[in-house]
C-alpha positions in Angstrom: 0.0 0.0 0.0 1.6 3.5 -1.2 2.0 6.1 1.7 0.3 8.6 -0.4 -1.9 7.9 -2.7 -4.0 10.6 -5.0 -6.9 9.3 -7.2 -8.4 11.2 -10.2 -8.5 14.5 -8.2 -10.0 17.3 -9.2 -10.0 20.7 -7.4 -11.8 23.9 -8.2 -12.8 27.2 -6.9 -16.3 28.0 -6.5 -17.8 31.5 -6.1 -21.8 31.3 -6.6 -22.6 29.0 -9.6 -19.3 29.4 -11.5 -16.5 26.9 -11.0 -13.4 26.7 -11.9 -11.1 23.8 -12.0 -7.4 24.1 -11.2 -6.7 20.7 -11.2 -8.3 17.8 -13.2 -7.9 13.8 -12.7 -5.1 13.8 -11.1 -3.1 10.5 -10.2 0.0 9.9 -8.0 1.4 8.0 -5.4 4.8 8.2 -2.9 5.9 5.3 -1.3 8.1 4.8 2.2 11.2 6.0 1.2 10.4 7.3 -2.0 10.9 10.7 -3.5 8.6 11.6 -6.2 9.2 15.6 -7.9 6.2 17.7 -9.1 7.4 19.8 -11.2 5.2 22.2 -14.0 5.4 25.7 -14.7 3.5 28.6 -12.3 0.0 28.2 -12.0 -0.1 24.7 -13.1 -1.5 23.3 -10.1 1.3 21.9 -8.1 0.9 23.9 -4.7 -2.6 23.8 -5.0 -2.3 19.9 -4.6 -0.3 19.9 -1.7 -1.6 22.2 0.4 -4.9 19.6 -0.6 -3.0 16.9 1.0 -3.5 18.4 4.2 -6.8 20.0 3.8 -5.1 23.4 4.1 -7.4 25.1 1.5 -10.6 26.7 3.2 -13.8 24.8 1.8 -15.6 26.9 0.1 -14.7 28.0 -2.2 -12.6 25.2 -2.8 -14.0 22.0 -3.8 -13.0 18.2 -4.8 -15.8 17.6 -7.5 -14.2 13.9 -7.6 -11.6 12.0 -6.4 -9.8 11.3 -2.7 -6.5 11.2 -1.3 -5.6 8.6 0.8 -3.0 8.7 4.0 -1.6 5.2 4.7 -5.0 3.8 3.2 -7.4 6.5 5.0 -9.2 9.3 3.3 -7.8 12.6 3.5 -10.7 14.2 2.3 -13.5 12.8 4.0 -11.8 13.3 7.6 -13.3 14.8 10.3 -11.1 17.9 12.0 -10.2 15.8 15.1 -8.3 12.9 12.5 -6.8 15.8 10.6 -5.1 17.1 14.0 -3.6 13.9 14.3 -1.8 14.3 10.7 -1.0 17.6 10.4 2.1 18.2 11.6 2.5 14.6 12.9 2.5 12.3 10.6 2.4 15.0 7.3 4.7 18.0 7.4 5.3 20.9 4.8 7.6 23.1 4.1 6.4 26.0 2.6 7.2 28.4 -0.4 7.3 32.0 1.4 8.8 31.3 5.1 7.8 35.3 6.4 4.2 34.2 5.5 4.2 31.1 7.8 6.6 32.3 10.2 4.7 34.4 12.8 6.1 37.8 12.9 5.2 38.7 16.7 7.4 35.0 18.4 11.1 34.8 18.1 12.4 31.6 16.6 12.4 29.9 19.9 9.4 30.4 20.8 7.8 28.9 17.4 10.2 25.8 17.3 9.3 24.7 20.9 5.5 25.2 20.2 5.9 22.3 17.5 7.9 19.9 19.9 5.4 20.8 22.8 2.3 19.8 20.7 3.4 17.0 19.1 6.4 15.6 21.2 5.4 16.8 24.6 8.8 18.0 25.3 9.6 20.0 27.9 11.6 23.5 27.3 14.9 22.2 28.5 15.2 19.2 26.4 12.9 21.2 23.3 16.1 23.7 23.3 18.9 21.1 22.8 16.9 19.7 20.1 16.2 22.8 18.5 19.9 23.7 18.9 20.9 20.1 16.9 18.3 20.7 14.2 19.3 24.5 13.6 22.7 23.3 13.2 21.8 20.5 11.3 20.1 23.5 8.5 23.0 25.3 8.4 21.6 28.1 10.7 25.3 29.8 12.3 25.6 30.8 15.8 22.4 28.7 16.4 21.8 29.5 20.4 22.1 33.7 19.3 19.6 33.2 16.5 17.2 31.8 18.9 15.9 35.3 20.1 16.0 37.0 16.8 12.5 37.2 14.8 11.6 36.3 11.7 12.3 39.9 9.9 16.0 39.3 11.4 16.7 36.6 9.1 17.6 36.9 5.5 15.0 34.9 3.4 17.7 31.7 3.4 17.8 32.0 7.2 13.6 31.8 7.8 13.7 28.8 5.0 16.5 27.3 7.1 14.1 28.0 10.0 10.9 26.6 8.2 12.9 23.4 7.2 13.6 22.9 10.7 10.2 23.6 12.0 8.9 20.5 9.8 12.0 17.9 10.4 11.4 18.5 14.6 8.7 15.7 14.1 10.0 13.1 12.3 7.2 13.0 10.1 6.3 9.7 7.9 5.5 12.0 4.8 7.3 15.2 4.1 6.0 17.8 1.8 8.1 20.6 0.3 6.6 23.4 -1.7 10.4 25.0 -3.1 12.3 25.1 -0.4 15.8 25.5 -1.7 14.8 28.7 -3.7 15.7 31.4 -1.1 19.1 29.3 -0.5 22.5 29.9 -1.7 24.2 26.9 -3.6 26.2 25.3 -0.7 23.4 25.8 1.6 21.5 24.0 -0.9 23.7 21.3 -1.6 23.4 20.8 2.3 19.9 20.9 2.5 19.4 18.2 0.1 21.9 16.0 1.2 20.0 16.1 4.5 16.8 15.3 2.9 17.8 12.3 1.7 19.7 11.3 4.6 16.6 11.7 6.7 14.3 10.0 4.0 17.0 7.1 4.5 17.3 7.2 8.0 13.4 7.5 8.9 12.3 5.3 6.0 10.3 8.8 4.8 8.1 9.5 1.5 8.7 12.9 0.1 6.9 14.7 -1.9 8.9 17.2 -3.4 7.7 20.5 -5.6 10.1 22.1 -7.4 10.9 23.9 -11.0 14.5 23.1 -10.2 15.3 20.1 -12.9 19.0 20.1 -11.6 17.7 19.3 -8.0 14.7 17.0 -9.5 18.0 14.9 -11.1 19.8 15.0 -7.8 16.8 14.0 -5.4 14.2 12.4 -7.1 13.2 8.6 -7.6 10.2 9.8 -10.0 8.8 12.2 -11.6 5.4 14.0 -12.2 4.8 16.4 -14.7 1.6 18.9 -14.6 0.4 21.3 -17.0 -2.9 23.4 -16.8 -3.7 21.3 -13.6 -3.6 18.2 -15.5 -0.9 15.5 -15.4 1.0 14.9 -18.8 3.7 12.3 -17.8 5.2 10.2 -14.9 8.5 8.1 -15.0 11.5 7.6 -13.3 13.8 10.2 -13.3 16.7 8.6 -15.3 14.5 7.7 -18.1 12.1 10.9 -17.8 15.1 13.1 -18.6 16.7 10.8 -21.5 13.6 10.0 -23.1 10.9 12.3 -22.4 7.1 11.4 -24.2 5.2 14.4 -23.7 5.6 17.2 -25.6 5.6 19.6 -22.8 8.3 17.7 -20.7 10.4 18.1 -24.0 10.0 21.8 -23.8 10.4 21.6 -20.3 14.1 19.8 -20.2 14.7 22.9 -23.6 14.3 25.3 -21.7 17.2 24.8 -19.5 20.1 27.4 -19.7 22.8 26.3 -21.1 25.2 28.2 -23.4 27.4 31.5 -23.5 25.4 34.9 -23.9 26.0 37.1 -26.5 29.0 39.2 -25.7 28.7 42.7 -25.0 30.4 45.5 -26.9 33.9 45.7 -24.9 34.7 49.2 -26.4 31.3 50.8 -25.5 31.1 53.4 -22.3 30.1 51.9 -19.2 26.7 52.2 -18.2 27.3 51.5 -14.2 30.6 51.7 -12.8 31.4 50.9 -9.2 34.6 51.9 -7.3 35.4 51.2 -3.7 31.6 50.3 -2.4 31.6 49.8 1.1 28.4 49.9 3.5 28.7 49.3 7.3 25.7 49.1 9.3 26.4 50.4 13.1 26.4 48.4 16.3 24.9 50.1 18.9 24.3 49.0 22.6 23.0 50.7 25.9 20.6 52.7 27.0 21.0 55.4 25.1 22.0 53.1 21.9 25.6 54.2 21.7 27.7 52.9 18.7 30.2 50.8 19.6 31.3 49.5 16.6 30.2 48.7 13.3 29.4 45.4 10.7 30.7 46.2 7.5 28.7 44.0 5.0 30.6 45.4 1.7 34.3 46.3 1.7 35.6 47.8 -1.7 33.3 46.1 -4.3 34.3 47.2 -7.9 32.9 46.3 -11.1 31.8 47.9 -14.4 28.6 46.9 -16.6 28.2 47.7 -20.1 24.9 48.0 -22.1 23.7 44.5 -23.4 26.0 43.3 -20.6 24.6 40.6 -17.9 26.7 40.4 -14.6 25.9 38.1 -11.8 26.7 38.7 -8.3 26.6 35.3 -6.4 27.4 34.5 -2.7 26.1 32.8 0.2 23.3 34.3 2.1 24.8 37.2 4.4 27.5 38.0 1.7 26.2 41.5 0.5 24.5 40.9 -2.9 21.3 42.6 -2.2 23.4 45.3 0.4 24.8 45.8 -3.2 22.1 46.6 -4.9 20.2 48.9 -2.3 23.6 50.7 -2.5 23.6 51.2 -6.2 20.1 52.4 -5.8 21.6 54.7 -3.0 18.7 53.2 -0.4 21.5 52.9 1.8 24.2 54.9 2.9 27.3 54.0 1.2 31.1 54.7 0.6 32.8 54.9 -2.5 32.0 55.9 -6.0 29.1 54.9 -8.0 28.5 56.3 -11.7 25.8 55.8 -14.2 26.1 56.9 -17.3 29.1 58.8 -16.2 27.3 60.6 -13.5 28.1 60.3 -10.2 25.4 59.2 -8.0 27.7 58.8 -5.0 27.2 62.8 -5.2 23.8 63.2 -5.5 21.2 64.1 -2.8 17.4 62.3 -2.5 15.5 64.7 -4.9 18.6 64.5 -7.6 18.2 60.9 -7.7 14.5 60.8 -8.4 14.6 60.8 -12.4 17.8 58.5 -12.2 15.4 55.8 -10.2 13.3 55.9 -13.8 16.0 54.7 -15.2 17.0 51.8 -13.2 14.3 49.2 -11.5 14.5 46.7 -9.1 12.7 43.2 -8.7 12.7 42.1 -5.4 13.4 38.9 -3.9 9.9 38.3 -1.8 6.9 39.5 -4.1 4.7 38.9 -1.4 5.9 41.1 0.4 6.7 43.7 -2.2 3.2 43.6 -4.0 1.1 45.5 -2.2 -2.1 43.2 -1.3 -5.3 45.6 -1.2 -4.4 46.5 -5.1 -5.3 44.0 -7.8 -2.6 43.8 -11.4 -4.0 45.7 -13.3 -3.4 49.0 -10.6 0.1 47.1 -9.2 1.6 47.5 -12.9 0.0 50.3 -13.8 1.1 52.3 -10.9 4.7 52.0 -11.9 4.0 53.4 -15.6 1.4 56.3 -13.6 4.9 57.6 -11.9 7.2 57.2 -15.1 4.9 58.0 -17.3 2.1 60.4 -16.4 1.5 61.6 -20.0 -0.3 58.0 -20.8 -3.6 57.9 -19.7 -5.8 55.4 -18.3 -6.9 53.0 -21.7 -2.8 53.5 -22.5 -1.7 52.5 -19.3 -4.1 49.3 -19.1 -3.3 48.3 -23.0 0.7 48.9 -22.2 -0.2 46.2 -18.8 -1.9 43.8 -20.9 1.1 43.7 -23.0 3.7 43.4 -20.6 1.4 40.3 -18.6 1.5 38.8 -22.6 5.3 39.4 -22.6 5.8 37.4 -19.1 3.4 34.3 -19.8 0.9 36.1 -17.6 -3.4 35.5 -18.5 -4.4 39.7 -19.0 -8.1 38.3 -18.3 -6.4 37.7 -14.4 -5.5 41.5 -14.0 -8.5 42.1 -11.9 -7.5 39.6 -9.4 -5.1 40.6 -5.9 -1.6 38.8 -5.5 -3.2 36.2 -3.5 -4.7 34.8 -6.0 -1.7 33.8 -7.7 1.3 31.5 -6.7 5.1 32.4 -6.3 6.2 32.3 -9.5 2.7 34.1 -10.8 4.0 37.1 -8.2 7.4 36.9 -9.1 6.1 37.6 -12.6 4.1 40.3 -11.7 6.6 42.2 -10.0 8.8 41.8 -13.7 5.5 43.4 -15.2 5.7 46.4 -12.9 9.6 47.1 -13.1 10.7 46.2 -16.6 7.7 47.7 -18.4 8.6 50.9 -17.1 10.9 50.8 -19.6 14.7 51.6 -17.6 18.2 51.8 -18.7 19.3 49.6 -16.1 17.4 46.6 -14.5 18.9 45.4 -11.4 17.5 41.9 -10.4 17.5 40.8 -6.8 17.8 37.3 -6.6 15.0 37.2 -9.7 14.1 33.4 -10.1 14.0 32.5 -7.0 10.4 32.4 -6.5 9.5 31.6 -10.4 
């Protein structure tokens, strides 16, 4: 009997008589032990199925017109609250896409951690903290015992994944679940994460269900393979023969798309567009009462590099190293030393109100969209607010027809424009905050960690 088993499910959302389906006959099942990878482009239906697993998804407006999932041979679907309290958690545990949405803001790390091993393990605090000490370190969390007071906005976004990894390994579960959870992490911490993973699923005899867009991770972690499209699933295999001999069309376009290849090379000879000298930031340490510097973290020391037009440069480190410090520099949101020019002019010089036509010019794409899109507006105003600010001589049928085209551009349905960023999934938001800087047409676009959430 398979640990996990899905059969023919279909999900939909329901508001008044109009349905819509998000996912249709769907099939799978993980073994003990077994790793299978669902993997399919944004919106296809792959979070949307797991959070189902658990029953996470409030009902209504969501619906299972037919189907069931079954847990160890019991049905997910038709359980009552009291059986679902016994899974969650225990014997099913997921690691989510966007830590700083399931972290809780208001508890420090500590605090959050020993609330899992006091409901489910019935641990007390003194043995909960060595515990949450070995799995910290286990994540690659540094200086665990200090980051045990620190909140969730004190982490970088590797740190509260590290966090959220830990938070679902405390209980041993039988079935782990993991929504992207290497995308916020650097390379090595990666690498570390997944070596884990499979030494735990070894170890503990543990299915895993593992989401991911990442083919180079399905190839390192995965036994099989399930590939969805427009909620629907167009092939399963094993990995090894999934990625030599795909069937499906899709899956062919899928393993395609993969970079590979040298870019075209920029014009050597051409003037810079951004040249950096000597960029350093420190950030001040202060202590007392009265919050008296006492010395200071410097997170860049003399970074210089020069970018041409039609020129991509990457800036790659672990997390902590200063790429996006970098950035918030260059965009002179922080206070900086050194020289920065653009287009030979130095910014380094310039005061706030100076630097407000540069900013037209270069655009950022954040890391987090959820937490850079604001909620309470829907697309259609989020994209269309940049272009309002850059480009107050369009007006309102110009500004929506330039948004339609820039959703068209970045694989995005214009019917959806109406809809808030909740609505959508990572990658959906991650596309949407592309919409609203590139299509404001800059000089410059400096990307923050871009496809990590796509």
């Amino acid at each position: 009997m398979a640990l996990l088993s899905i059969q023919d499910l279909s999900i939909a959302f329901r508001q008044g008589a109009q349905e819509r389906r998000v996912v249709e006959g769907l099939s799978l099942s993980v073994d003990a032990g077994e790793t299978l990878a669902l993997v399919g482009e944004s919106g296809s239906g792959k979070s949307v199925t797991a959070l189902s697993v658990m029953r996470l998804l409030p009902t209504p407006p969501v619906v299972y017109p037919q189907g069931d999932i079954l847990f160890a041979g019991q049905s997910v679907l038709h359980a009552d609250e009291r059986t679902l309290r016994g899974l969650r958690g225990n014997r099913i545990a997921m690691i989510f896409q966007e830590p700083m949405v399931s972290l809780n803001p208001l508890h420090n790390i500590e605090k959050q951690l020993y609330e899992v091993l006091s409901l489910h393990r019935g641990m007390r605090r003194e043995a909960a903290r060595a515990e949450m000490l070995s799995c910290l370190d286990r994540v690659g969390i540094r200086n665990a015992a200090q980051r045990l007071s620190d909140f969730p906005h004190q982490l970088s976004g590797g740190e509260r994944q590290r966090v959220m990894i830990a938070m679902a390994l405390l209980t041993q579960p039988e079935l782990l679940i993991a929504d992207e959870p290497t995308t916020a992490l650097d390379v090595t911490v990666q690498a570390q994460i997944l070596v884990l993973l499979k030494e735990l699923k070894q170890e503990m005899n543990m299915g895993l269900l593992f989401i991911t867009h990442n083919l180079n991770i399905v190839r390192q972690l995965a036994d099989n393979v399930t590939v969805m499209r427009n909620g629907q699933a167009v092939e399963h295999n094993r990995t090894q023969q999934l990625f030599s001999a795909p069937q499906h069309p899709y899956t062919q376009k899928l393993l395609d798309s993969e970079p590979e290849g040298q870019p075209d090379p920029a014009d050597s000879a051409a003037e810079p567009l951004l040249q950096v000298e000597n960029l350093q930031v420190a950030f001040p340490i202060k202590q007392g009462l009265m919050k008296r510097t006492v010395g200071y973290h410097h997170a860049l020391k003399s970074l210089s590099f020069t970018l041409r037009p039609g020129e991509s440069l990457g800036l790659v480190g672990e997390s902590g190293s200063g790429k996006s410090t970098t950035g918030l520099a260059l965009l002179r949101l922080l206070h900086s030393q050194g020289e920065i020019w653009f287009k030979q002019q130095p910014l380094h010089l310039w005061n706030r109100k100076k630097m407000l036509p540069v900013r037209r010019q270069i655009q950022v794409v954040f890391q987090d969209p959820n937490s850079s899109l604001n909620p309470r507006l829907n697309v259609l105003q989020i994209i269309a607010e940049g272009l309002q600010v850059h480009h107050p001589e369009l007006n309102e049928a110009e500004r929506e027809a330039r948004v339609i085209t820039a959703m068209e551009e970045v694989g995005l349905d214009p019917a959806t424009r109406q809809r808030y960023p909740s609505e959508f999934s990572g990658g959906q938001r991650q596309e949407q905050g592309m919409c609203e800087s590139v299509f404001s047409a800059p000089a410059q676009e400096y990307t923050r960690q871009l496809l990590a959430l796509a």
